[in-house]
C-alpha positions in Angstrom: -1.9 26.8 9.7 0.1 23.4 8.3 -2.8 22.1 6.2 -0.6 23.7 3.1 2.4 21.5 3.8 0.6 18.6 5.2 -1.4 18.6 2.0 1.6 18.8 0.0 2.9 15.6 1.9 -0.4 13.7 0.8 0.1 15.0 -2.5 4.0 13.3 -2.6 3.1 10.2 -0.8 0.5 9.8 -3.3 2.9 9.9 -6.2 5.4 7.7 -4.4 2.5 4.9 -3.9 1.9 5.6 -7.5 5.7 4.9 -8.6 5.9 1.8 -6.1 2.8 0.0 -7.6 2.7 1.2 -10.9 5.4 -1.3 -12.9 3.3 -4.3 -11.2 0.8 -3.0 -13.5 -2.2 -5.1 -12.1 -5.7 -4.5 -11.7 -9.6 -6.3 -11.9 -11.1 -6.6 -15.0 -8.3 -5.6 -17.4 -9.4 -6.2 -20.8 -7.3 -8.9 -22.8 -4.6 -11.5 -21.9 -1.0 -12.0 -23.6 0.7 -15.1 -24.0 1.7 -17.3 -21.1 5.7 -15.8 -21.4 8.3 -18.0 -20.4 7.3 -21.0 -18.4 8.0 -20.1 -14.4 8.8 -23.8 -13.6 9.2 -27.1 -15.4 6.7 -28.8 -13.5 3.3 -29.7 -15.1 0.1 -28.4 -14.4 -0.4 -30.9 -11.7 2.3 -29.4 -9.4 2.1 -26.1 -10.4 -1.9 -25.0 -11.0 -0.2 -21.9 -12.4 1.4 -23.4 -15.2 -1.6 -23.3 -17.9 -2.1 -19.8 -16.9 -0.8 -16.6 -18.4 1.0 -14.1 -15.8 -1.7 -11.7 -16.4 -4.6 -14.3 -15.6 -2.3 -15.0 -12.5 -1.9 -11.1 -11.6 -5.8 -10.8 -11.8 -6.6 -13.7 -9.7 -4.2 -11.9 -7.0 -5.1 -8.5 -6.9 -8.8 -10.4 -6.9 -7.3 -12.2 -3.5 -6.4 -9.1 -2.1 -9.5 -7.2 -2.5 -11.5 -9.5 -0.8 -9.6 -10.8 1.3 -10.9 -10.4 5.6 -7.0 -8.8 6.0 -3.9 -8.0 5.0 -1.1 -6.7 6.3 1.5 -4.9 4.3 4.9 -3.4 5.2 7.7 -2.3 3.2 9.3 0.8 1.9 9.3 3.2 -1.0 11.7 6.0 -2.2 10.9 9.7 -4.1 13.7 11.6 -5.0 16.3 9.4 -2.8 14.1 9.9 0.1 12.7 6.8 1.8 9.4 6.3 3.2 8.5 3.0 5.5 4.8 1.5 5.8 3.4 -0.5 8.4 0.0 -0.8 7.8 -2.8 -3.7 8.3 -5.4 -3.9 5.9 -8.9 -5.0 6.6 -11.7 -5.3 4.4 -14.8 -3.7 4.6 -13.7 -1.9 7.6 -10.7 0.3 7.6 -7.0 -0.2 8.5 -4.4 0.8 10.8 -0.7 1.2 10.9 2.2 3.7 10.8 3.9 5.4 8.0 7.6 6.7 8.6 9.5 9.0 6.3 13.0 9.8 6.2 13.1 13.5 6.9 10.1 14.6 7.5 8.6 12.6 10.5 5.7 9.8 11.1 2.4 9.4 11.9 0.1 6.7 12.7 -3.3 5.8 11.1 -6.6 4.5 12.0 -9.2 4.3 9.7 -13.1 2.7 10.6 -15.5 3.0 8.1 -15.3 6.6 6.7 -13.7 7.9 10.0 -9.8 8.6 9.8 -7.9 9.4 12.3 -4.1 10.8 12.0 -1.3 11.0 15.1 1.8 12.9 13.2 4.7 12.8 15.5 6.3 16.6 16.2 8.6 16.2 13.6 6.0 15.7 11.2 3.9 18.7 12.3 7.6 20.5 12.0 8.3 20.0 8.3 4.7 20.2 7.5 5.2 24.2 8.6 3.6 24.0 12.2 7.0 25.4 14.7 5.3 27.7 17.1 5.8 26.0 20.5 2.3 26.6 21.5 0.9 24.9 18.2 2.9 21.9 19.0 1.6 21.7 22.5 -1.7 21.3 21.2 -0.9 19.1 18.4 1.9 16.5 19.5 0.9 13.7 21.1 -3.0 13.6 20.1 -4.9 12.2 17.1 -6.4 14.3 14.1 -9.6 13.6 12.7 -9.3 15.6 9.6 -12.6 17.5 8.0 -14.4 16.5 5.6 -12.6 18.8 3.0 -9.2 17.7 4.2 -6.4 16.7 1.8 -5.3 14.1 4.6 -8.5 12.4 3.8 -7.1 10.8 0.5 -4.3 9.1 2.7 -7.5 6.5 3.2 -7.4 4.9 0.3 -4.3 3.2 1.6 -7.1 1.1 3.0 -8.5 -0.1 0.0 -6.1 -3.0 -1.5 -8.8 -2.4 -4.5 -8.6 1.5 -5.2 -4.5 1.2 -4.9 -4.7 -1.1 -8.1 -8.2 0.0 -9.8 -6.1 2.3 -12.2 -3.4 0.0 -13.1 -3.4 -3.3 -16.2 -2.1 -6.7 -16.2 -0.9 -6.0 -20.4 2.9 -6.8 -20.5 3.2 -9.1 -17.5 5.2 -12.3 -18.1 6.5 -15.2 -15.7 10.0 -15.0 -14.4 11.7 -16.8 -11.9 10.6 -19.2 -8.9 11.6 -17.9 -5.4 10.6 -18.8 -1.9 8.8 -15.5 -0.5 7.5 -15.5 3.4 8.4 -19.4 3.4 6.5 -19.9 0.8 7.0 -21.1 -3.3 6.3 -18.0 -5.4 6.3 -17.1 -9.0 7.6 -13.5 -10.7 5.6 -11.8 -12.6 7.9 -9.5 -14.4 6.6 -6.0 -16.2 8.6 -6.7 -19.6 9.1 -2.7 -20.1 9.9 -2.0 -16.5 12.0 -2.4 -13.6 9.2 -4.1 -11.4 8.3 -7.6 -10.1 5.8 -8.8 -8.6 5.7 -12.2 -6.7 2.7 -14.6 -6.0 2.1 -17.5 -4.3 2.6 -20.9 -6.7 -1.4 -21.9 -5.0 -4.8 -22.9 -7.0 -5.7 -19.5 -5.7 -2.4 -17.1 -5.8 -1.9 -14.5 -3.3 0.4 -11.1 -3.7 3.4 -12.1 -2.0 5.7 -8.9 -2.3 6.0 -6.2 -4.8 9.5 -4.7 -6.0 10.7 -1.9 -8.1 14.3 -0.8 -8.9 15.3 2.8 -10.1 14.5 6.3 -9.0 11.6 5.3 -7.4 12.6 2.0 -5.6 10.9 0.1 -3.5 9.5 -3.2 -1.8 6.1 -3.8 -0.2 5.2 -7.2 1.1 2.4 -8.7 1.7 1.3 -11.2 4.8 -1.5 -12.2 7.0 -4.0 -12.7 4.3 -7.3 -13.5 6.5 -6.2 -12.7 10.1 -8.4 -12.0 12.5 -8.4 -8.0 13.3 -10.0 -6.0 15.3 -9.8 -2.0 14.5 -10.2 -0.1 17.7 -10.7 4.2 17.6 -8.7 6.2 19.3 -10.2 7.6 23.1 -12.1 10.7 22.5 -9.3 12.6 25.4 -6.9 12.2 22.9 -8.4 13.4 19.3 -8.5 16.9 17.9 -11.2 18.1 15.3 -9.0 18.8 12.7 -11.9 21.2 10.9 -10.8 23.3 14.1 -7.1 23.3 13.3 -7.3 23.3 9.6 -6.9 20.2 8.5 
């Protein structure tokens, strides 16, 4: 039915995460540190306890923040190909997430994920450009929650819930310091990607946190991050409002 064209939407968010994160270049456990770069503030070590560090040592210790920390929540947007896509999405470790996602054309949805189980609500212009327009489909569809099979392609949109698998491809080599900035109200350092058009900002702290990610070109965008260690409580959708998605196709 649409699992083609919804899978084909997974598919394309996937490389637009991809584009957003990518120039940050961080990860856990990437082999070797650079030079410290230029200095991100004049103030010693004392007032900044980020100033004997490199940038990479400073983008591990932050993408090391994020994946453990209790929450997280992260908005922002991204663009493919001139179209923009808007994420609303909070973060919580161990457990799942849940949020919205927002494109420019081809509709929303919103997303709950606990544990393993994922749950999808697409919005009937999503279902639309996904290939689903008989009016009796969309009478079925609109307006419930999908919890896609097993085999689903809409199952990969989970690892938006996992701050680790989003970076566990990427590396801290060619990070340097850049400029100071004042991020969510708080003192932040760039870390710049010397051979690309991203930034990524973290708090000037003993234990930095990611503050907002950037990237300028084709595939622009800006995620930021907030709420590091809320309290959140993930709740599943009623049963009177889900579809099996195995029995739909997805």
């Amino acid at each position: 039915m649409a699992s083609g064209g919804a899978g084909s939407f997974t598919r394309m968010w996937q490389r637009m995460l991809a584009a957003a994160l990518a120039p940050a270049l961080l990860a856990v456990g990437a082999a070797g540190c650079g030079g410290a770069g230029p200095a991100g503030t004049s103030a010693g070590s004392k007032a900044n306890p980020l100033a004997t560090l490199s940038a990479e040592q400073i983008a591990r210790k932050a993408v090391a923040d994020l994946g453990t920390a209790a929450a997280v929540h992260v908005t922002g947007w991204i663009t493919d190909s001139g179209q923009r896509t808007d994420i609303n999405l909070t973060l919580v470790h161990g457990k799942g997430c849940d949020g919205s996602i927002s494109t420019q054309n081809g509709g929303s949805f919103l997303l709950i994920m606990i544990g393993t189980a994922l749950w999808l609500k697409p919005d009937e212009t999503f279902w639309k450009s996904a290939g689903s327009n008989d009016p009796a489909v969309l009478k079925i569809l609109v307006g419930k929650y999908i919890k896609p099979s097993a085999k689903s392609d809409l199952r990969t949109l989970g690892q938006l819930c996992d701050p680790s698998k989003l970076f566990a491809s990427g590396k801290t080599i060619g990070l340097v310091k850049g400029k100071n900035a004042t991020i969510s109200g708080q003192p932040a350092l760039e870390l710049k990607d010397a051979k690309d058009s991203g930034s990524a900002y973290v708090s000037v702290s003993a234990r930095p946190q990611l503050l907002r990610l950037i990237v300028t070109g084709s595939n622009a965008g800006q995620l930021d991050f907030t709420g590091y260690g809320t309290s959140v409580t993930l709740t599943a959708p009623p049963a009177s409002q889900t579809l099996d998605g195995a029995k739909y196709g997805f």
